[in-house]
C-alpha positions in Angstrom: 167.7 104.5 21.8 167.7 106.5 25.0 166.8 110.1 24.9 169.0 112.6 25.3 171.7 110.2 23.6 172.6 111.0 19.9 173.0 108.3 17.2 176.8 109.5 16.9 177.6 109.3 20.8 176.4 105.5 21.2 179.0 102.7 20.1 177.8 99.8 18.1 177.9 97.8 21.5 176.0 100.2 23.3 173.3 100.2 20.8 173.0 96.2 21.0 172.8 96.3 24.8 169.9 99.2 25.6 166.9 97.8 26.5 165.4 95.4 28.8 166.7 92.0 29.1 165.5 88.9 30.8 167.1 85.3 31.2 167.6 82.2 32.6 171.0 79.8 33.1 173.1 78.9 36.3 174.7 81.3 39.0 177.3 79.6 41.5 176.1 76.0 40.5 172.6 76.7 41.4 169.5 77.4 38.6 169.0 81.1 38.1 166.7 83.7 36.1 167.8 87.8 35.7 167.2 90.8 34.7 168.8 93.1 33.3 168.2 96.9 32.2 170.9 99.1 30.4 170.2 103.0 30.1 172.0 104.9 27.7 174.2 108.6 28.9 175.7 110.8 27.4 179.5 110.8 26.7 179.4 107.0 25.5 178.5 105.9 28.9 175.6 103.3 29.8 174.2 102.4 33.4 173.2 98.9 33.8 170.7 97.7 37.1 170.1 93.6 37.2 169.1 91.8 39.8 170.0 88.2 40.0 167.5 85.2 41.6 168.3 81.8 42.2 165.0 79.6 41.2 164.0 76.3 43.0 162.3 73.2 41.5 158.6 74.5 42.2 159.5 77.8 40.7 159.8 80.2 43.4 163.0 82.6 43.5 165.2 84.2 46.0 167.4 87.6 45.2 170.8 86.8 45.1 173.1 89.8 43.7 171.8 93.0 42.2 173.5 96.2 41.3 173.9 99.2 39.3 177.2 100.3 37.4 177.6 103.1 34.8 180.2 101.4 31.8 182.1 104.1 29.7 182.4 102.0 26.7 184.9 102.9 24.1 185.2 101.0 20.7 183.8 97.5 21.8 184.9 97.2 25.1 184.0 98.6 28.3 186.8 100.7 29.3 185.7 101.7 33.2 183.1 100.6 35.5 182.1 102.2 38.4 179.6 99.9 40.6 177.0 100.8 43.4 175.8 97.4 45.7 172.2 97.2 46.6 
């Protein structure tokens, strides 16, 4: 859990999600890999960065869309999102 973030303040979903993530599947019809970091805040808010890359046959990727946006996350659903473009 991220510091500065009690056990009581983070929801169950919040707690699943912090971390480092990385994965593969399909963006806009085309193979793709991302990545995926979610920071825990205070006041049951979480900022998420992920960058998204579409991957050709021999393995090499281009950036496609990447982000940051801080959830506020109440119960088990994200109640507001506020997103910055990179």
């Amino acid at each position: 859990m991220a510091q500065g973030v009690g056990q009581e303040r983070a929801t169950p979903v919040l707690s699943l999600l912090d971390g480092h993530w990385i994965g593969e599947g399909t963006l806009f019809g085309r193979p793709a890999a991302f990545t995926m970091a979610w920071t825990l805040r205070s006041g049951g808010c979480a900022l998420l960065s992920y960058t998204n890359a579409w991957v050709d046959q021999g393995g090499s990727s281009t950036t496609a869309p990447a982000t940051e946006a801080t959830h506020l996350v109440r119960g088990t659903i994200a109640a507001a999102a506020t997103y910055r473009r990179s």
